[in-house]
N, C-alpha and C positions, 0 to 999 in steps of 0.2 A: 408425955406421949411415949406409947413403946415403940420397940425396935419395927416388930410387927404391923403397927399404924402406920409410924413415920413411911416405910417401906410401901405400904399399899397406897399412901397420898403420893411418893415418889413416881408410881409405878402408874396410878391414874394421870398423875402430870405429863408422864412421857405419852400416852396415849392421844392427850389432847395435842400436844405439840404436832406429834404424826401425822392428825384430823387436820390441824391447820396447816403445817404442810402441803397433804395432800390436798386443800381446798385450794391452796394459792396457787400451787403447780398446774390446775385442773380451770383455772380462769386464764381467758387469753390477755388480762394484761398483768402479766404477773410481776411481780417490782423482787427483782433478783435480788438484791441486798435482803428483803424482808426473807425470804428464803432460806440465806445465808444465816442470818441471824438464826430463824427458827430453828436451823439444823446444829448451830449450835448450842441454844440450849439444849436442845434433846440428849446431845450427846455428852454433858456436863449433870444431864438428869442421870444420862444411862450410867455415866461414871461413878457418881454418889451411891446409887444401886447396887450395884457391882462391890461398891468400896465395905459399904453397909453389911453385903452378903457375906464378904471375906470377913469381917468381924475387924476391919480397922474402922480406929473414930473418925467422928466425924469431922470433917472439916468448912470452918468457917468461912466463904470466900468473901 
């Protein structure tokens, strides 16, 4: 996969995270853990991204 793929499936993932953030936040019974969770993938998506842009490898977690 190129740098450029990897990047755009990175970039689509965080988008949806966002989506279901915002759908969870936006129901009135919303389970705040599931929340927490999703905020932190996003921000381990956003991280990878970011890591990716700078031109360091990647990292396995």
């Amino acid at each position: 996969m190129s740098l450029q793929s990897h990047l755009a499936e990175l970039e689509k993932k965080h988008r949806a995270l966002e989506a279901q953030i915002h759908d969870c936040q936006t129901h009135p019974a919303v389970d705040d853990l599931e929340v927490v969770e999703l905020k932190r993938k996003k921000l381990l998506v956003k991280d990878e991204i970011e890591r990716l842009r700078q031109g360091e490898p990647i990292s396995l977690h």
